[in-house]
N, C-alpha and C positions, 0 to 999 in steps of 0.2 A: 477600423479597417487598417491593414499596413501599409503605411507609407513606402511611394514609390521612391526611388531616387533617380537625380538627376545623373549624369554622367560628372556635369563641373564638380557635383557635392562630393562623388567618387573619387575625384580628382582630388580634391581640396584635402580629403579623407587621408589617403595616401602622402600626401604632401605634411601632412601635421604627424602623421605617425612616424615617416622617414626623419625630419627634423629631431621628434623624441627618442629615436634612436640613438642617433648620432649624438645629441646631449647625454643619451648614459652613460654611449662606451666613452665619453669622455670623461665623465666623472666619476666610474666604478672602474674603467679597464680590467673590464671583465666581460664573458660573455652576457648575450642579450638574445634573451626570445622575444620574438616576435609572435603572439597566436592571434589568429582569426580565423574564419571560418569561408570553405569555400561553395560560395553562394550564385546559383545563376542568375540572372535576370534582376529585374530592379528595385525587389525586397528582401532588402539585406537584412531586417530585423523583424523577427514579430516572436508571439511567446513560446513557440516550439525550437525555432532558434536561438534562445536565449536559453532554453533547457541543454541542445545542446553544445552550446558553449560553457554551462555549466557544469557539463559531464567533460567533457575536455579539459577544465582546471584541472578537474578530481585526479581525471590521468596524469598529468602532469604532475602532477604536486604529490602523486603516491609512488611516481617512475624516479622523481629526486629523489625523493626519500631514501626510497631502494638503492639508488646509486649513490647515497650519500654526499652529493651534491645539495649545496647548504644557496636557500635564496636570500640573496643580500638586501634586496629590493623589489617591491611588486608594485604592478598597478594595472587595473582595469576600468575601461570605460564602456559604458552602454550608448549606442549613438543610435539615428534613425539608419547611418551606414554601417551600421554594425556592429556588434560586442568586438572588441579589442581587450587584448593586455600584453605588457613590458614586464617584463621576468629579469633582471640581472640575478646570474648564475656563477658560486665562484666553482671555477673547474675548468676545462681547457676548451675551447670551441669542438676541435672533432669529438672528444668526447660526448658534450652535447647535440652534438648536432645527430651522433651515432643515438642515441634515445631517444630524441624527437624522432627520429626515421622509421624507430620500431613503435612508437604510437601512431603512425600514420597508418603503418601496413599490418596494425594489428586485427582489422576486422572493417567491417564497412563503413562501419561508423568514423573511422581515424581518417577515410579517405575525403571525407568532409572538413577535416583537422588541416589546418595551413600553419606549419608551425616551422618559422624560420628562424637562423641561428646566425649570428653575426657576431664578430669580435673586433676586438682594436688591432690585431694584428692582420687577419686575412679576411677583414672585411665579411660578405655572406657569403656563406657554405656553401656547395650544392652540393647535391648527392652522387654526381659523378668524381669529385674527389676522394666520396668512399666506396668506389667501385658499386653502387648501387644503381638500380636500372630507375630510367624515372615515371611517374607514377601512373597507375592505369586509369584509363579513362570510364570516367563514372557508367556511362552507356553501353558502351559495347567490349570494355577490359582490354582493350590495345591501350597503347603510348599513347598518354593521357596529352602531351603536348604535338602530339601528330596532328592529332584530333582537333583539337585547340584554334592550330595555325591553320586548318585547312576547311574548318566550321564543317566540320562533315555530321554534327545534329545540332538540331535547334534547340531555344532557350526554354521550349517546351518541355523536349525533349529529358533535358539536364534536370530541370525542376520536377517532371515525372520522377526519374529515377532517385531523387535526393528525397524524394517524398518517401518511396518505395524502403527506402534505407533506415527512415526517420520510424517510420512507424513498425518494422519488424524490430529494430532494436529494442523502441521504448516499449512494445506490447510484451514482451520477450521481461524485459526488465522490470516492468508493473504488477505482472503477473506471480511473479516471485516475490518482490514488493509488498503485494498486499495477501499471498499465500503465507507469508510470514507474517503477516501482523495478525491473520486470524489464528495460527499458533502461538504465538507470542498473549494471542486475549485468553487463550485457552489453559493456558499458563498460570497467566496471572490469576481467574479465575480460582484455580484449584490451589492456588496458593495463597489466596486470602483466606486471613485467619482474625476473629473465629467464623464460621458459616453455621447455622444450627440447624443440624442434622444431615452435616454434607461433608463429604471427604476435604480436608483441610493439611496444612503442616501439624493440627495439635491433635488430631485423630483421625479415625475411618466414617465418624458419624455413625448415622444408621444402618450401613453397609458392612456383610459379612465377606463380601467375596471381590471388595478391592479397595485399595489403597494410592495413596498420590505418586509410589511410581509405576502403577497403572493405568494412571493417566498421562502419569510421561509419557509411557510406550505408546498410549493412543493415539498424544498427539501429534507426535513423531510419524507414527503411520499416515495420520490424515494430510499432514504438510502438501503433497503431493496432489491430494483433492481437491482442498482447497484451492492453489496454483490451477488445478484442472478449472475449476466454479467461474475465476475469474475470464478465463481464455475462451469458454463458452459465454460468456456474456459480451466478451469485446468480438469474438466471432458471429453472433446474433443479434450485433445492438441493430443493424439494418431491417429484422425480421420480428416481428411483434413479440412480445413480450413473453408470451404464453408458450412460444416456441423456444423462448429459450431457457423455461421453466421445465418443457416434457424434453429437451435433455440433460438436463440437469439431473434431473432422475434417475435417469440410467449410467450418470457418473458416480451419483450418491450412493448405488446398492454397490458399486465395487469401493465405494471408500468406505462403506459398513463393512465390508467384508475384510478389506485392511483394517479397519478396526478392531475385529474379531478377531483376526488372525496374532495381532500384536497383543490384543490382551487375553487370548486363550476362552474365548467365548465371553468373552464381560463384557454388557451392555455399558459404554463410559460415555460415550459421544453419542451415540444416534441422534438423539434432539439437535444435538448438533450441527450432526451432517446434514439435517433438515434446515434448520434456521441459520445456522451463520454459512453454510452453503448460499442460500439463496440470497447473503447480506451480500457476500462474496459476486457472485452474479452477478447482481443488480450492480453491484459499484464497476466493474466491466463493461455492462451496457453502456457506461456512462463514460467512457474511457475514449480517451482522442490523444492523440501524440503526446501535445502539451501534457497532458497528465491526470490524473483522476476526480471527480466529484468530490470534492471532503464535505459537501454541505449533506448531512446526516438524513435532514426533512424528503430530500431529494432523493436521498438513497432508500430511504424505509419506505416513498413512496412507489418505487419501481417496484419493490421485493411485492407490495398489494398488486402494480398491475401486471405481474408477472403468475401469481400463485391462486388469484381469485378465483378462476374456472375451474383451475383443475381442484383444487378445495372444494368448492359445489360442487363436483363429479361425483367425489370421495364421497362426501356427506348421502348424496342424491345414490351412491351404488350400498351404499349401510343398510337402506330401508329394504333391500332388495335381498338381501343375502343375510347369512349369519354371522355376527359380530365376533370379530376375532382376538382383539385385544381390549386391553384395559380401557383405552381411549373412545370405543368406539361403543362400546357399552355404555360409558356417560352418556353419550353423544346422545342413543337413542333414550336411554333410561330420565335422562337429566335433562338435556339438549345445552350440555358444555361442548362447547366447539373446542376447545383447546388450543396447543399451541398452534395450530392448522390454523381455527379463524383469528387470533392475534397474528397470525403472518398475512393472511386475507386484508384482511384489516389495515396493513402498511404497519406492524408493530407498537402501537399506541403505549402500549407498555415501559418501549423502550424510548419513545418519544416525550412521551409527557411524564414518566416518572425516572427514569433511569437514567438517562443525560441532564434531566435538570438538578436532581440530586446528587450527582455527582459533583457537578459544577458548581453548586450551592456550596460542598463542602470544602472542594478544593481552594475556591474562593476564601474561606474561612483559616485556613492553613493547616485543614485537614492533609496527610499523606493519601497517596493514589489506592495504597490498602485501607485506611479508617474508613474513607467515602466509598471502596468500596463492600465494605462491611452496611455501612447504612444504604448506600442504596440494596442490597439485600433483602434488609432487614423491609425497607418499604415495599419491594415490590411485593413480599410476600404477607404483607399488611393492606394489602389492596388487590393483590390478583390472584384469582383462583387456581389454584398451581395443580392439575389434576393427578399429578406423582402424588403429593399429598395422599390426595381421595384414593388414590390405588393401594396406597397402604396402608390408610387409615380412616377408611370411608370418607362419607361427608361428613361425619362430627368432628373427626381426627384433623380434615383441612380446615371445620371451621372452629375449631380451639385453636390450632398455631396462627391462622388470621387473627382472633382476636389478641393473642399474646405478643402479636408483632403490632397489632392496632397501638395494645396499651404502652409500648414502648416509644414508640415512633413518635409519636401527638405531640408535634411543635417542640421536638425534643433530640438531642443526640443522643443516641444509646451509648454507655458507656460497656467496657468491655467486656469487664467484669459481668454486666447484664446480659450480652451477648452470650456470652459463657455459660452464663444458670441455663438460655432458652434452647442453648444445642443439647447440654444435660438430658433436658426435657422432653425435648423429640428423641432423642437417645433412648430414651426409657419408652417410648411410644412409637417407635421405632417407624418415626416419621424422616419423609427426606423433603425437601423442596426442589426437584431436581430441574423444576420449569423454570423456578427462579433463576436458578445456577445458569440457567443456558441465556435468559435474558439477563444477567451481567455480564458476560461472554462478550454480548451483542454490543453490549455498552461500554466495555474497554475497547472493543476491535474500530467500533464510531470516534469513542478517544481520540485511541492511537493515529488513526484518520487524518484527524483535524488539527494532529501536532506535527502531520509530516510539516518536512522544510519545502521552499518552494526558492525556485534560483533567485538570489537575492540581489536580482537588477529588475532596474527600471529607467526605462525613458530618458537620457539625458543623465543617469545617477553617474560618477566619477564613483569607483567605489577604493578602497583598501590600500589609498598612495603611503608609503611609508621610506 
C-alpha cells in the first residue's frame, strides 16, 4: 500500500533538498535543476509516480542534449516523499530555466513536472522574469496559483485530475509500445535465417508469390492494428474477456485488409492478425498506468479466456454449413482444431515449448537468431502445423514432423542441418507457416520481458556522480 506522508516528513523533505541546493551551486557555480513532481495529497510516491518521474528525466536529458547543454553533475533520490533529482547544468540560468518552461507546458503530462532553476548569481528563476504567464491549474486551466491560494478544489479533486492525466498519457504511450514490439517480432521473425520452407533473408522458401520485402510492406501496414489490438484491450479490460475478443474481430478484418492492400493480395500475416492480435489484446486487458503484464503465463492465459467461446461458436457453425477453407475441412475431416484451439487453449505451444527453448538457448550463448532457428525447428517437431497439411496433406506434415523430430532429440541443430531441411520442403513444397506465426508470438513475449522498468526503488539514491 502507499505510504502516506506526514506534513513534518514534507517539511524535512524540503529542507534537505534546499540545503543540497545551495551546496551545488556552491561547488559547481553553475546552474541547478531542481525536479520533482507535482503531487496532491499525502502520497507522494508509489509506482505509477515513479514511472512518471521516470518519463520526466527522459525529457530532460533529451531537451539538454538538444540545447547542448553539457550535465556536469546528477543525482537522483527515491524517497517515501518523493522521487527527487539535482541536475548541475553548464550554461546560463535563463537559459535553462527558458527549457525547463517549455517541458512544463509541453502537454499534460509536464504540468505534473516541477522543474526549478537556480544559480549562484540570481538565485531561483521564475517565469515572470521571462515574461511567461504562470502555470494553469490542474482542474479547471486558470492561474494555477490563484487556485492554490484560494483552495477553490480539493485534494480529491487534484488527485482525480492527475489520475485523469497519468493514465491518457501512459495508455496513449503503451499502445504504441507494445504496437511496435509486435512489428518488431514480426520482423525478426521473417528474418531469421535459416526457416525450412519459409520466406527468410536466404530465399523465398516454398512461396511463389512473395518474398521478405513483402513482408516488410505487411508489416508496416499492420503497425497500426496492432496499436489498434492493444487500445481495445486496455478499453475492455473492465468488460469480460469475450467482449473484447468480438471486437477485436472486427479491428482484424480491416487490418487483413491493410495487409492486402500492402502486399497486393498476398496472404503474409493473416495467422497473424489472428494470434498476435489477440497476444496484443490480452497484454492491454492487463494494462494499468504503472504499465504492462510482462509475465507471459499471464498473458497467454487471457488470450484462452478471451477466444474460448467464440472458437466453439466457429467449430459448433462448421458442422452446420459448408466448409470453406483449408482449415475447416481438417477440422471436420480430421478433428485438427488448429491454430484456433492452440489460442483456445491459452497457447501451449508458445508456453511450454517456445519460451523455454528459447531461453534454454540464449542461456547457452546462443544469439536471439540461432534460438530462434531451434525453437523453429521444435515446434514443428512437436506441433501439428496445419499450413503443412494444406500443402502436403497429412503425410507431407507428418514427414517434416519426423525430420524435425530426428533433428531436435537432445540436440542443437547445426545450420548447415537447417539448411538441407528447408531444401527439402523446398522440393515438397511444404511451408510451416503455423510455426512461423508461433515464433512471432515468442519473440513479441521476449521482447516483453526485456522492456526496462524505471530503475528506482524505495529508499534507492540512484546515479550521484
Amino acid at each position: 500500500m502507499d505510504h502516506a506522508i506526514s506534513l513534518m516528513e514534507m517539511l524535512r523533505a524540503r529542507e534537505a533538498r534546499a540545503m543540497r541546493q545551495q551546496q551545488l551551486l556552491e561547488e559547481y557555480q553553475l546552474p541547478v535543476i531542481s525536479f520533482c513532481l507535482n503531487i496532491a495529497g499525502p502520497v507522494k510516491n508509489s509506482p505509477v509516480l515513479r514511472r512518471t518521474f521516470q518519463e520526466g528525466l527522459e525529457r530532460l536529458a533529451c531537451a539538454l542534449l538538444a540545447g547542448r547543454l553539457d550535465i556536469m553533475h546528477r543525482e537522483e533520490v527515491d524517497e517515501p516523499t518523493g522521487c527527487e533529482a539535482l541536475w548541475v547544468v553548464q550554461g546560463d540560468g535563463r537559459t535553462v530555466k527558458e527549457l525547463c518552461v517549455e517541458l512544463e507546458d509541453r502537454d499534460a503530462l509536464g504540468r505534473l513536472l516541477d522543474l526549478d532553476v537556480l544559480d549562484p548569481v540570481n538565485g531561483k528563476w521564475d517565469r515572470t522574469q521571462l515574461g511567461q504567464p504562470p502555470r494553469k491549474c490542474l482542474v479547471c486551466g486558470k492561474a494555477g496559483k490563484g487556485c492554490a491560494s484560494r483552495r477553490l478544489h480539493t485534494v480529491k479533486e487534484l488527485q482525480s485530475a492527475t489520475q485523469a492525466i497519468l493514465e491518457e498519457y501512459f495508455s496513449k504511450k503503451d499502445q504504441m509500445a507494445l504496437g511496435s514490439l509486435a512489428a518488431k517480432a514480426l520482423l525478426y521473425e521473417v528474418c531469421t535465417t535459416p526457416k525450412p520452407g519459409l520466406v527468410d533473408r536466404a530465399n523465398n522458401g516454398s512461396h511463389r508469390d512473395m518474398d521478405m520485402f513483402t513482408f516488410l510492406d505487411s508489416t508496416a501496414a499492420l503497425l497500426p492494428y496492432f496499436e489498434e489490438a492493444v487500445r481495445l484491450g486496455q478499453e475492455t479490460r473492465s468488460l469480460p474477456p469475450q467482449e473484447t475478443f468480438r471486437r477485436l474481430r472486427q479491428a482484424g478484418v480491416a487490418g487483413e485488409r491493410a495487409m492486402f492492400r500492402a502486399t497486393h493480395g498476398v496472404n503474409t500475416h493473416k495467422g497473424a492478425v489472428f494470434t498476435l492480435g489477440t497476444v496484443c489484446a490480452a497484454a492491454g486487458r492487463l494494462w494499468t498506468a504503472e504499465g504492462f503484464s510482462q509475465a507471459p503465463e499471464t498473458i497467454l492465459a487471457v488470450c484462452g479466456a478471451m477466444s474460448t467461446q467464440a472458437v466453439a461458436a466457429d467449430f459448433a457453425a462448421i458442422h452446420s454449413g459448408k466448409p470453406l477453407t483449408a482449415g475447416q475441412r481438417l477440422y471436420l475431416e480430421q478433428g485438427l482444431e488448429g491454430i484456433r484451439g492452440e489460442l483456445a487453449r491459452g497457447l501451449p505451444a508458445v508456453a511450454q515449448i517456445g519460451l523455454p527453448i528459447l531461453r534454454a538457448h540464449l542461456a547457452q550463448g546462443a544469439s536471439l537468431e540461432q534460438a530462434g532457428v531451434q525453437v523453429l525447428l521444435t515446434l514443428m517437431a512437436q506441433v501439428v502445423d496445419t499450413n503443412l497439411i494444406a500443402r502436403g496433406g497429412r503425410e507431407g506434415q507428418q514427414w517434416a514432423m519426423e525430420k524435425a523430430k530426428a533433428l531436435t532429440q537432445g540436440r542443437t541443430v547445426s545450420r548447415w542441418e537447417a539448411e538441407d531441411l528447408d531444401q527439402a520442403l523446398i522440393k515438397r513444397n511444404l511451408s510451416p507457416g503455423g510455426c512461423a506465426d508461433l515464433l512471432a508470438i515468442t519473440y513479441f513475449l521476449h521482447f516483453m520481458g526485456k522492456c526496462s522498468t524505471p530503475p528506482f526503488g524505495p529508499g534507492a539514491a540512484l546515479d550521484r556522480s
